[in-house]
Residue, then its C-alpha position, 0 to 999 in steps of 0.5 A: x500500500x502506499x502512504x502519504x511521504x513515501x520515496x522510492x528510489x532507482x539507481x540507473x544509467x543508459x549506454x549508447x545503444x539505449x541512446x541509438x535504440x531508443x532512436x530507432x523507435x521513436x524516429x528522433x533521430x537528432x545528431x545530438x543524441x548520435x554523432x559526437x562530432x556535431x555535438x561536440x558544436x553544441x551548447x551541451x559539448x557531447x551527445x546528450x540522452x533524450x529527455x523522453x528516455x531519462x522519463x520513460x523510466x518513470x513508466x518501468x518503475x511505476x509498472x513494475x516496482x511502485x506502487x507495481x503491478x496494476x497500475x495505470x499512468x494517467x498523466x505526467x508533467x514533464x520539465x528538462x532542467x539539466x541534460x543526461x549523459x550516457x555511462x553516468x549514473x542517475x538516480x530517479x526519486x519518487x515521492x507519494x504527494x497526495x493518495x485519492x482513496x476514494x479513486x484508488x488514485x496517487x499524485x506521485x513527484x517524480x525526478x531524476x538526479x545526478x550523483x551531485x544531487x540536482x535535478x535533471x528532470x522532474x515533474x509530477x505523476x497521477x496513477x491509478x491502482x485499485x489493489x495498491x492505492x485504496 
C-alpha cells in the first residue's frame, strides 16, 4: 500500500545503444543524441540522452516496482532542467504527494538526479491502482 511521504528510489544509467535504440523507435533521430562530432558544436559539448528516455523510466518503475503491478499512468508533467549523459549514473526519486482513496488514485513527484544531487528532470505523476492505492 502506499502512504502519504513515501520515496522510492532507482539507481540507473543508459549506454549508447539505449541512446541509438531508443532512436530507432521513436524516429528522433537528432545528431545530438548520435554523432559526437556535431555535438561536440553544441551548447551541451557531447551527445546528450533524450529527455523522453531519462522519463520513460518513470513508466518501468511505476509498472513494475511502485506502487507495481496494476497500475495505470494517467498523466505526467514533464520539465528538462539539466541534460543526461550516457555511462553516468542517475538516480530517479519518487515521492507519494497526495493518495485519492476514494479513486484508488496517487499524485506521485517524480525526478531524476545526478550523483551531485540536482535535478535533471522532474515533474509530477497521477496513477491509478485499485489493489495498491485504496
Amino acid at each position: 500500500m502506499l502512504e502519504q511521504g513515501q520515496v522510492y528510489t532507482v539507481k540507473f544509467s543508459f549506454n549508447q545503444e539505449n541512446v541509438i535504440a531508443f532512436a530507432e523507435v521513436t524516429g528522433d533521430k537528432n545528431p545530438v543524441h548520435l554523432d559526437e562530432t556535431y555535438a561536440a558544436t553544441t551548447i551541451f559539448k557531447k551527445p546528450i540522452v533524450h529527455g523522453m528516455l531519462g522519463a520513460s523510466l518513470f513508466s518501468k518503475v511505476f509498472g513494475t516496482m511502485f506502487p507495481g503491478e496494476g497500475t495505470i499512468y494517467l498523466n505526467q508533467t514533464l520539465n528538462f532542467l539539466k541534460p543526461m549523459y550516457v555511462n553516468e549514473n542517475y538516480e530517479a526519486v519518487f515521492e507519494v504527494k497526495e493518495l485519492i482513496l476514494e479513486k484508488n488514485r496517487a499524485i506521485i513527484s517524480t525526478s531524476i538526479k545526478n550523483q551531485e544531487g540536482k535535478s535533471l528532470i522532474s515533474g509530477e505523476a497521477l496513477l491509478m491502482n485499485t489493489e495498491k492505492i485504496k
